[in-house]
RODO-2510 file (C-alpha; in nm, 4 decimals, decimal comma):
residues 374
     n   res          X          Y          Z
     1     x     0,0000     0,0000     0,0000
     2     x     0,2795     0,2341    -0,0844
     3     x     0,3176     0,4471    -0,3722
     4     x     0,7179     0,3624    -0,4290
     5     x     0,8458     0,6812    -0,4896
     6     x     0,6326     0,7768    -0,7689
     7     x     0,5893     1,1875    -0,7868
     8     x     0,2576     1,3928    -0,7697
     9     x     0,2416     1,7634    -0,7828
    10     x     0,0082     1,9674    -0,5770
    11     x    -0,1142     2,2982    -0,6858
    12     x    -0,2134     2,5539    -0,4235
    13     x    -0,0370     2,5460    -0,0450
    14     x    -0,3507     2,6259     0,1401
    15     x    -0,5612     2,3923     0,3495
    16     x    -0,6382     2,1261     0,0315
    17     x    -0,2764     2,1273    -0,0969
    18     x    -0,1442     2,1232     0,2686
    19     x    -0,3730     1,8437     0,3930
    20     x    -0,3721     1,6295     0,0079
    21     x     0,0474     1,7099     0,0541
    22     x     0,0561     1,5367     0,3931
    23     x    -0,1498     1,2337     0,3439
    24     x     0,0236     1,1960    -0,0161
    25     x     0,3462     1,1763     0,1144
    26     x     0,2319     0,9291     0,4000
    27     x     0,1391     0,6866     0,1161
    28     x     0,5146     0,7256    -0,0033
    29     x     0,4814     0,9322    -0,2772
    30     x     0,7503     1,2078    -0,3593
    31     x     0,5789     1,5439    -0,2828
    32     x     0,5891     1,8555    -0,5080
    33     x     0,3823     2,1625    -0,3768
    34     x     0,3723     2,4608    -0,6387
    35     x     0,2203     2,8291    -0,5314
    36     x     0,1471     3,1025    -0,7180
    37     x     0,2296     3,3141    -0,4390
    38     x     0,5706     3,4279    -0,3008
    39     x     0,4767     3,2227     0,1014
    40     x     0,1788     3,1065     0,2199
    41     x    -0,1562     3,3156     0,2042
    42     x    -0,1935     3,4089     0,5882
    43     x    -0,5104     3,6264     0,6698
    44     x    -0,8692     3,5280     0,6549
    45     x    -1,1609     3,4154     0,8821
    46     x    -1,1445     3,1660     1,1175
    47     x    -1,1752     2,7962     1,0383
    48     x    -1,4340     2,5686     1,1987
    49     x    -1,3060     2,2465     1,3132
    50     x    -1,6034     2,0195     1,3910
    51     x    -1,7606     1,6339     1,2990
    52     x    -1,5210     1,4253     1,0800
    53     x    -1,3222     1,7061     1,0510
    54     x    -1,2179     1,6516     1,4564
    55     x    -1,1262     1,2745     1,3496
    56     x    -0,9314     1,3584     1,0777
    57     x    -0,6827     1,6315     1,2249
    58     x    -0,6634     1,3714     1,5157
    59     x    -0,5166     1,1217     1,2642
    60     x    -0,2647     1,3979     1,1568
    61     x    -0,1367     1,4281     1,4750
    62     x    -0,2583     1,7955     1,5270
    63     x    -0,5696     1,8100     1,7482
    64     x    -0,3888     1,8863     2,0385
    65     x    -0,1921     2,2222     1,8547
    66     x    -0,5912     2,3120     1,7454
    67     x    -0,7211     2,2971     2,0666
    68     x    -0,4596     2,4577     2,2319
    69     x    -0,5238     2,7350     1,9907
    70     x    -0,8833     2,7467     1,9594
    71     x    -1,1062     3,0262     1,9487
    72     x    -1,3862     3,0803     2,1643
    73     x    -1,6853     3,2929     2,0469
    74     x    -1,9249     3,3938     2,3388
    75     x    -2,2018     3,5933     2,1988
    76     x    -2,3594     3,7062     1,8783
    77     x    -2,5543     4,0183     1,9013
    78     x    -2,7721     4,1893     1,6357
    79     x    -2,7451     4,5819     1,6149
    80     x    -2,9618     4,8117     1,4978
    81     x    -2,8714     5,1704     1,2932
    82     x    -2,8458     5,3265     1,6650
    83     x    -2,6255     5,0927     1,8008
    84     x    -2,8607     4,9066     2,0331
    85     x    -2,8674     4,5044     2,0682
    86     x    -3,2259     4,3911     1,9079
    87     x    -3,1132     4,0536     2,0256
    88     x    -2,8466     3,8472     2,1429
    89     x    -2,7598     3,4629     2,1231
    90     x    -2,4865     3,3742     2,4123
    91     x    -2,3105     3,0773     2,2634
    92     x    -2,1288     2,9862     2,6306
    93     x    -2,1456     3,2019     2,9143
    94     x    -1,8736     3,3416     3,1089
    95     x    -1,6289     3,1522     3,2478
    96     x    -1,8317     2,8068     3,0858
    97     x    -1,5769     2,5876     2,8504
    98     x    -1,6277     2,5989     2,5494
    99     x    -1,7352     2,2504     2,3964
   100     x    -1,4675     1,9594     2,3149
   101     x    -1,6368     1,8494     2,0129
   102     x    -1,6267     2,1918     1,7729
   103     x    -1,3099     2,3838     1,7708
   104     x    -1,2331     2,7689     1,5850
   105     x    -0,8929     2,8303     1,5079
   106     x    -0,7178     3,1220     1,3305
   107     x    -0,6699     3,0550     0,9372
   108     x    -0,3055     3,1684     0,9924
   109     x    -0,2483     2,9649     1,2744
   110     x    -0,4186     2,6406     1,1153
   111     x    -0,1979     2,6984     0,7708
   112     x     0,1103     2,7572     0,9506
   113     x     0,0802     2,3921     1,1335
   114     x    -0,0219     2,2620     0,8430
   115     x     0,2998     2,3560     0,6710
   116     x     0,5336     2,2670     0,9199
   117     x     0,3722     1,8985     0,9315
   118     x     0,4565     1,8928     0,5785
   119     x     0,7574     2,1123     0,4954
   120     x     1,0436     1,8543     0,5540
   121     x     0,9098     1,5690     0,3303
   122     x     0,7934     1,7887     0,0156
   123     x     0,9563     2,0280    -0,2263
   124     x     0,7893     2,3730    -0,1934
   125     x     0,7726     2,5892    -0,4822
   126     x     0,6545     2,9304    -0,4509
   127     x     0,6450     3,1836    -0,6371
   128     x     0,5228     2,9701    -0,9729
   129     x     0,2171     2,7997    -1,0765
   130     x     0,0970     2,5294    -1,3507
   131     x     0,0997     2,6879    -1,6943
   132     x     0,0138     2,3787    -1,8995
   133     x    -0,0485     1,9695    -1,8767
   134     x     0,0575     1,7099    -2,1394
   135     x    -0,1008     1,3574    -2,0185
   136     x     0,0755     1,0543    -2,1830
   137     x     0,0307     0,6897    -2,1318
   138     x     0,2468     0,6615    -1,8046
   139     x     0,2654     1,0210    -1,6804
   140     x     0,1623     1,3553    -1,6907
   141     x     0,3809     1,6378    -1,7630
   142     x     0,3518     1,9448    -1,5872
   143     x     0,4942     2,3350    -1,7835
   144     x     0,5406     2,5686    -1,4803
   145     x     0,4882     2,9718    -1,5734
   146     x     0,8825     3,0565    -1,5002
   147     x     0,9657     2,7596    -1,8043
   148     x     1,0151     2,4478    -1,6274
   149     x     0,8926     2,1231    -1,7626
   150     x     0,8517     1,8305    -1,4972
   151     x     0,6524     1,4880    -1,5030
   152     x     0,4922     1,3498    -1,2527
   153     x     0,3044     1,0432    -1,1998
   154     x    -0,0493     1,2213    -1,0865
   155     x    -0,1543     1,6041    -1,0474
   156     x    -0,3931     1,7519    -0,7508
   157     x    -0,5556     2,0967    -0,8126
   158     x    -0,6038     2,2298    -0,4756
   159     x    -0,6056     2,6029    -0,6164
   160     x    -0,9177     2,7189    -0,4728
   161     x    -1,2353     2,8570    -0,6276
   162     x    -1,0679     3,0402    -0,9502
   163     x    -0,8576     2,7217    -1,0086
   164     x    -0,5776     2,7291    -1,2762
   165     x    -0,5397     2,3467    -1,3053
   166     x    -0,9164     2,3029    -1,2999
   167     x    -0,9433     2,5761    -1,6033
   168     x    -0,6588     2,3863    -1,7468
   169     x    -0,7813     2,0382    -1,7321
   170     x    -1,1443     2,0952    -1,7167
   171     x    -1,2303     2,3892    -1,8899
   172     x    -1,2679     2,7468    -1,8027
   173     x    -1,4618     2,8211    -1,4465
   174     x    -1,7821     2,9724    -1,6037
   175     x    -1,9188     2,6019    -1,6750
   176     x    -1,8968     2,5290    -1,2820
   177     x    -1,9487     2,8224    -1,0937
   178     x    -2,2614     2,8867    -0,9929
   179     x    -2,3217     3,2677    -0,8637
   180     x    -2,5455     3,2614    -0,5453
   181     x    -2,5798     3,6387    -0,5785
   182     x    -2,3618     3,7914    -0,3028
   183     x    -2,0473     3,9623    -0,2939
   184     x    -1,8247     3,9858     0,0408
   185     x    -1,5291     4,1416     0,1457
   186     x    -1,3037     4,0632     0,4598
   187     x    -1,0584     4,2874     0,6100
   188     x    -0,8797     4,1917     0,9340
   189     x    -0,7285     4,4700     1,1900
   190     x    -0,4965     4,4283     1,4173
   191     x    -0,7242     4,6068     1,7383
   192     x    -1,0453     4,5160     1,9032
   193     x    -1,3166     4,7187     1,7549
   194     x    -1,5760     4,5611     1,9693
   195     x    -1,5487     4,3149     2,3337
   196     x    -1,3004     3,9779     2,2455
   197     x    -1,4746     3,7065     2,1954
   198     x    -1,8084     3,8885     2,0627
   199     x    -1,9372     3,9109     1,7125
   200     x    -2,2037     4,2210     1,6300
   201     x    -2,4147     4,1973     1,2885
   202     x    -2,6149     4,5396     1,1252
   203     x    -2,8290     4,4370     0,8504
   204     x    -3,0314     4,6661     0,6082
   205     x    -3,2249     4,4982     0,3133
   206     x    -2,9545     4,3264     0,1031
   207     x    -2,6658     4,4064     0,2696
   208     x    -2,4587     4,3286     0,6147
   209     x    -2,1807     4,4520     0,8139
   210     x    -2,0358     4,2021     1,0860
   211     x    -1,7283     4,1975     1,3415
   212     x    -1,5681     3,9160     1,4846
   213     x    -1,3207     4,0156     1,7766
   214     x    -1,0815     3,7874     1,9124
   215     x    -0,7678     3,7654     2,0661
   216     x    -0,6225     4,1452     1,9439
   217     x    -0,8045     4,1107     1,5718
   218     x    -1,1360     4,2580     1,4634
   219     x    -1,2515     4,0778     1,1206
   220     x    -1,4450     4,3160     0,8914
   221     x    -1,7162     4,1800     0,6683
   222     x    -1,9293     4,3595     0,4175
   223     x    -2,1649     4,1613     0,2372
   224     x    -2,4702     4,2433    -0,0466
   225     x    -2,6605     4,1227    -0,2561
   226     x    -2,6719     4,1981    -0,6406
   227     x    -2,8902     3,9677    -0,8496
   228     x    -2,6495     4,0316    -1,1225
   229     x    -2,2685     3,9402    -1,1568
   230     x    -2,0270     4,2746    -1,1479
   231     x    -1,7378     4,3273    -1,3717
   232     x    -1,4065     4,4155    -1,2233
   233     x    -1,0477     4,3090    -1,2139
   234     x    -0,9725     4,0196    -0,9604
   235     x    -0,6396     4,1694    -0,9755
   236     x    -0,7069     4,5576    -0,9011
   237     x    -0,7419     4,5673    -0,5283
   238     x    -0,8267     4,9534    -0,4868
   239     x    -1,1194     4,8849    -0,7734
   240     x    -1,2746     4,6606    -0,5342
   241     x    -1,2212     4,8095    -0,2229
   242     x    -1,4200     5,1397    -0,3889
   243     x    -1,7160     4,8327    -0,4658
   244     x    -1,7487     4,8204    -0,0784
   245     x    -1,7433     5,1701    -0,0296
   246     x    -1,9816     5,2601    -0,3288
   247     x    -2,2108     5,0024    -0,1725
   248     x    -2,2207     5,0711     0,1311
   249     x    -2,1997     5,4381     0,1542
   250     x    -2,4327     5,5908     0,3909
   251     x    -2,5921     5,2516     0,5455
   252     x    -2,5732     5,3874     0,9233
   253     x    -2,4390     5,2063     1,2342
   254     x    -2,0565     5,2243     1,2572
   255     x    -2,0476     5,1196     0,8526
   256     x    -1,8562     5,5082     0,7989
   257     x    -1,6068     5,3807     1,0541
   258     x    -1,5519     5,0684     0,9419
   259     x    -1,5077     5,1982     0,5544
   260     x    -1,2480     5,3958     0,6805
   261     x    -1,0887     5,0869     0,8726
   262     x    -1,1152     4,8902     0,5257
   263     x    -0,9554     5,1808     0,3269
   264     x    -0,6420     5,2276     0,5130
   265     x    -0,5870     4,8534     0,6028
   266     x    -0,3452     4,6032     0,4001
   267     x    -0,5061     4,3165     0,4545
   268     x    -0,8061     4,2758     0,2245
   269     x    -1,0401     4,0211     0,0505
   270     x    -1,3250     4,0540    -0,2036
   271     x    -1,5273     3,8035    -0,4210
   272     x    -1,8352     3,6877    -0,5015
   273     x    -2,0216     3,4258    -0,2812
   274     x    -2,0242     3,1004    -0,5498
   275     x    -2,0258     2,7376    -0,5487
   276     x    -1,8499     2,5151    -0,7494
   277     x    -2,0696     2,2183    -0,9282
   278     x    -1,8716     1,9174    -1,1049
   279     x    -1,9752     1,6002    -1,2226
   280     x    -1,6531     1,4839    -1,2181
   281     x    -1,3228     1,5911    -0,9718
   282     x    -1,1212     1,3903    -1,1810
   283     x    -1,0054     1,3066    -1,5262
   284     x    -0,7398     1,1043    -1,6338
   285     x    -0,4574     1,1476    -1,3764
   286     x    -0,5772     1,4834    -1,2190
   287     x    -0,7288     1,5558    -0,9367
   288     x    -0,9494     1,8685    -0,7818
   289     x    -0,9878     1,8560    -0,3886
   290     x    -1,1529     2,1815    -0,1963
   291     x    -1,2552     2,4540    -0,2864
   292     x    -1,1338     2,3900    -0,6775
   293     x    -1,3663     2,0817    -0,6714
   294     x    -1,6797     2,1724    -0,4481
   295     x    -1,6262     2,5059    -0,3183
   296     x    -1,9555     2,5705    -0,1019
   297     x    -1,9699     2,9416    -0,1021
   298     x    -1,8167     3,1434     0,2498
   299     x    -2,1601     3,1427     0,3686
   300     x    -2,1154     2,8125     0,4629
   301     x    -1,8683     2,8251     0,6691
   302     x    -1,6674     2,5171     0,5727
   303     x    -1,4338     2,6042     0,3433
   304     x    -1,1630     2,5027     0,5273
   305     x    -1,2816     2,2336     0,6839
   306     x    -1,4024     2,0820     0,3520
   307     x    -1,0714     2,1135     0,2094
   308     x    -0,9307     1,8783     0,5028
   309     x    -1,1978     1,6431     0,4711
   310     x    -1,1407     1,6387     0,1001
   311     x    -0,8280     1,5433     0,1018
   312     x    -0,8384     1,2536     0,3984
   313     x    -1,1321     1,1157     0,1540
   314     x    -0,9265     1,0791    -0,1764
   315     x    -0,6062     0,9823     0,0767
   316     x    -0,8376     0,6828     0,1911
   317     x    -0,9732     0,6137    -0,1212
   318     x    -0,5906     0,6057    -0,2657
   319     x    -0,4561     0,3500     0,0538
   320     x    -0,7595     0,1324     0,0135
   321     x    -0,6911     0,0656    -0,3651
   322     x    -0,3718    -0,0087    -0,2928
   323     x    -0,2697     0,3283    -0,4985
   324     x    -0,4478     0,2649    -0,8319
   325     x    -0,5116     0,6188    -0,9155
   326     x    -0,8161     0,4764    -1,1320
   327     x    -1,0014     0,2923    -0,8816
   328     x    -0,9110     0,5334    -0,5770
   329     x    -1,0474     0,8634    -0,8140
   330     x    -1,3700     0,6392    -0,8738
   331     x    -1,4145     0,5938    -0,5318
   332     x    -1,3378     0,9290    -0,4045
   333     x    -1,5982     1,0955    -0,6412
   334     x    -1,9061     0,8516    -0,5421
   335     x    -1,8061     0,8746    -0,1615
   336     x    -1,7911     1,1866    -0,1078
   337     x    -2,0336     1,3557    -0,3354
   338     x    -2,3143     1,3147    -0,1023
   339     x    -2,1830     1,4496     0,1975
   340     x    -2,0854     1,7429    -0,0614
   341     x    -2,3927     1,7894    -0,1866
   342     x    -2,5624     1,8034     0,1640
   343     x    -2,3362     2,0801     0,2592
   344     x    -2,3724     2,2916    -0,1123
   345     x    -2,7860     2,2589    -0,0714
   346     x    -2,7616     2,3881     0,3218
   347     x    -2,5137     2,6936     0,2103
   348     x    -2,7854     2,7616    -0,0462
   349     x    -3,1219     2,7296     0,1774
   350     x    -3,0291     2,8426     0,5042
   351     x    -2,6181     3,0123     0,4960
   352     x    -2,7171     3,2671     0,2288
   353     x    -3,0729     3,3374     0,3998
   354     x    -2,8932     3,4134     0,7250
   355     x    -2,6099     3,6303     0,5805
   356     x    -2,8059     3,8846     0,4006
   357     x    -3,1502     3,9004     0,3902
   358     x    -3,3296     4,1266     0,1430
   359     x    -3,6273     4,2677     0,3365
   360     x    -3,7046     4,4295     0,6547
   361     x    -3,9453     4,1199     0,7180
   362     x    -3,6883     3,8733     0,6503
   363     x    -3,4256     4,0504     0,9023
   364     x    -3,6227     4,0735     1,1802
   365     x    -3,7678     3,7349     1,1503
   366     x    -3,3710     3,6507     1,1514
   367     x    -3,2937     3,7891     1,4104
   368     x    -3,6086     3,6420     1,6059
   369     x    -3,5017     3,2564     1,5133
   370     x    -3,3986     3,0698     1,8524
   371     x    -3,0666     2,9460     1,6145
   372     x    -2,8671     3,0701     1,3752
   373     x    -2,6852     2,9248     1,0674
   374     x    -2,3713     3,1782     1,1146
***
């Protein structure tokens, strides 16, 4: 049940590439992790540990790093334009522990363990990314942007939701990208806007503002709706950044604070909220795992988690068939398209519903629910 030294390459070093590089290399095959950016891509919201996802980082030998680095969110409250709390939901209450079965850790924190589980065994490459794929009989040959040519046995794309191997291999994004007709921005700053360990929402029809304060961060999130897709550069930050503040320009609450928090800050994220439909992750000798293959959209909260899962699936699915990328690629995309598809339809009914409502009636009745899907 070892691979021999045969040699995959892994595009992306997030949580998919991170998580497919460890378990790869487990199975004994010789690891080569290429990313288009110069380290790894710290920054973002927290990542939900919970379910499988608990048993899995358990068998990587880095629960007890998680834990000891959790999170621990004690209260949601809903604000209205004059600042008061409409309603609260206390998740634990003071001085309670928080539960031993769902853990929230920092992205950075998460991605940094990640890599050093993984650094020593693999070849990192950053800086570079897949420019083309030649499949032959045997192999699969790999042309890297900066010129190089390398083969390789099998090829992962765990390049997130604007995939370049997936566009590569399986055609460009448009045929799998579903728009669920939101846009979102995250900025993190490096102060506590509001109490640690509290998370305030401000809703007006079609659009939200939250913070998320923890430890000495505040998280920034616009979100709003648009039943049509916008056209901008993924690649001009400051044309996106005035999106926000075009959209959000005179909402109320603290939103003219916060603009001014997301205009000065370097740390910065904007997209559209999207899911990612295949009916196959694989073809031939490649491979999609996270959010390249199934992305759920943000507003599920899984990404992360997902990605992990992901690649422990296709791992298992690659030991039990004794490596035969055939069989193990069948297996991976009947097993785990249900619990996929579970997750995709829940981001969709309830996750999107939650995030940004579109009426007054739909806010408040929100707001009144006993739960929450946040």
């Amino acid at each position: 049940m070892r691979a021999n030294g045969k040699k995959v390459l892994i595009s992306g070093a997030s949580f998919a590439g991170l998580s497919t590089a460890f378990w790869m290399s487990r199975l004994g095959y010789e690891v080569t992790v290429v990313e288009v950016a110069r380290g790894l891509r710290v920054g973002g919201t927290a990542v939900d540990i919970k379910g499988n996802t608990v048993d899995i980082v358990r068998r990587m030998g880095l629960f007890e790093q998680i834990r000891a680095n959790r999170l621990s969110l004690r209260r949601w409250d809903m604000k209205n334009e004059r600042d008061v709390t409409e309603r609260s939901m206390v998740l634990r209450e003071e001085g309670e522990a928080p539960s031993d079965d769902e853990f929230e850790i920092e992205r950075t924190v998460l991605l940094n363990m990640l890599f050093d589980a993984v650094k020593d065994p693999i070849e990192v490459i950053f800086d570079d990314s897949v420019a083309a794929l030649r499949e032959t009989r045997d192999s699969i040959e790999a042309t890297f942007a900066r010129g190089a040519r390398r083969t390789f046995d099998l090829v992962f794309g765990c390049d997130g939701v604007h995939s370049a191997v997936r566009r590569l291999w399986f055609g460009d994004e448009a045929r799998y990208m579903y728009f669920l007709e939101q846009y979102f921005s995250i900025t993190i700053v490096d102060k506590l806007l509001i109490e640690r360990d509290t998370a305030q929402m401000f809703n007006v029809p079609g659009k939200a503002v939250m913070l998320n304060a923890y430890k000495n961060n505040t998280d920034i999130i616009f979100a709003f709706a648009s039943d049509k897709e916008l056209s901008y550069d993924r690649r001009d930050e400051e044309a996106q950044r005035r999106i926000i503040a075009d959209q959000f320009a005179g909402t109320g609450w603290r939103t003219a604070e916060l603009l001014e928090e997301v205009r000065g800050s370097k740390n910065f994220y904007f997209d559209k909220l999207c899911q990612i439909r295949m009916p196959s992750w694989t073809r031939g000798r490649v491979a999609l795992v996270g959010d390249a293959a199934y992305c759920a959209s943000p507003a599920a909260g899984m990404g992360g988690s997902l990605a992990i899962d992901g690649a422990a699936a296709l791992a298992d699915a690659m030991r039990e068939h004794d490596c035969d990328f055939e069989l193990a690629f069948r297996a991976y995309n009947e097993r785990f398209r249900p619990f996929i598809e579970q997750v995709q339809a829940e981001a969709v009914r309830t996750g999107l519903e939650s995030l940004v409502p579109r009426t007054e009636e739909a806010i408040r009745a929100r707001n009144a629910r006993t739960h929450s899907s946040f």
